[in-house]
N, C-alpha and C positions, 0 to 999 in steps of 0.2 A: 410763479407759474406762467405769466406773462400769457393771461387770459383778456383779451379783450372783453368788457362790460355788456361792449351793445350788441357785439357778436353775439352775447349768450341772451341780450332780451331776444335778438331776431331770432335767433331761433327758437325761444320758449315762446315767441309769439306764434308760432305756427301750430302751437295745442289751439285747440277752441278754443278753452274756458280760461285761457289768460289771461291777463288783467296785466297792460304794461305800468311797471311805477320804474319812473328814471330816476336813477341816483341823484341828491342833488346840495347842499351846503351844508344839512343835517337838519336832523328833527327839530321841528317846529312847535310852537307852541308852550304853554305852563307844565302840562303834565308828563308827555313824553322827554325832554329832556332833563326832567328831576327826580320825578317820581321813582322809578328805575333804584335810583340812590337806596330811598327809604325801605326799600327791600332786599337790595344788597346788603344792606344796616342791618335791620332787622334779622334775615339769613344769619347774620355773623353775628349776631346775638344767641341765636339757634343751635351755633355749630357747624354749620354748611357754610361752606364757599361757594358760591354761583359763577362759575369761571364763561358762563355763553353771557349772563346777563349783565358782567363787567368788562368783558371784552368788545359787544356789543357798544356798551358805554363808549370804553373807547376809541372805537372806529367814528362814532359819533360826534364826539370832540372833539377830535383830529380835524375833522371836516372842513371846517373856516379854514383853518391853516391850510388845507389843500387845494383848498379852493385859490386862495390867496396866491400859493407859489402858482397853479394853474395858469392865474393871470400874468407872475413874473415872467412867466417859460413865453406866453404868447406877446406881451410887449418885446422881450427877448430879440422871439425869431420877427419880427420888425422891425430890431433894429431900434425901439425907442427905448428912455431911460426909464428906468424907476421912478425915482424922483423926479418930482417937478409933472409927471403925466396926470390927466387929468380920466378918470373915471366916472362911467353912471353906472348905480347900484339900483337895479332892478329886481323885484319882485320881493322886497323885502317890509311885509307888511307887521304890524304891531295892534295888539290892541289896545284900548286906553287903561285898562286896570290891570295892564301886565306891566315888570320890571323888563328896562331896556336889556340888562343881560341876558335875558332868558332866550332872546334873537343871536340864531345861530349866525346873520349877518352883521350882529355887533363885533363877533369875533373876527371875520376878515374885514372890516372898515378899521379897526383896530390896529391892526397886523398893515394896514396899506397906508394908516395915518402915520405910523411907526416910520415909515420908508421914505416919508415925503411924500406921496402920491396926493395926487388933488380927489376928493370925492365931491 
């Protein structure tokens, strides 16, 4: 459809009672990137296929990896390499009683370790 993002926040920001959320590496935290599962589970135990709350998933998980190529396209168009570049990974918090996977930036540090990229 080749819909600009922010086009469509700017203009849903022009309601009042908007509330901007920018898109961003994917959901964060313990519960919203697993929990999801255990009800698609569940569901298909049921009978029901949940096709919004596994697609949803999917876009989700996708996310690192798009973030990831994000970053390839923009070393890219300046001309530096993949490999061997050196990156800082910002905003990528954790708390102590969570598993590292559960961080939607373990997935693109992963995907950039993969490339040779310095983090």
């Amino acid at each position: 459809m080749d819909i600009d993002i922010m086009d469509v926040i700017e203009a849903a920001a022009t309601k009042w009672n908007f509330n901007v959320y920018y898109p961003g590496a994917g959901v964060g935290g313990h519960c919203l990137p697993v929990d999801p599962y255990y009800l698609v589970t569940k569901a298909e135990e049921l009978g029901y296929h949940s096709k919004v709350i596994t697609a949803g998933r999917a876009v989700n998980d996708y996310m690192p990896l798009h973030v990831f190529e994000l970053l390839v396209d923009a070393l890219n168009e300046c001309e530096r390499a993949v490999k061997g570049s050196k990156v800082v990974v910002l905003g990528g918090g954790m708390l102590h009683h969570l598993r590292r996977q559960v961080s939607e930036v373990e997935g693109a540090k992963n995907s950039a370790q993969f490339t040779g990229m310095g983090l």
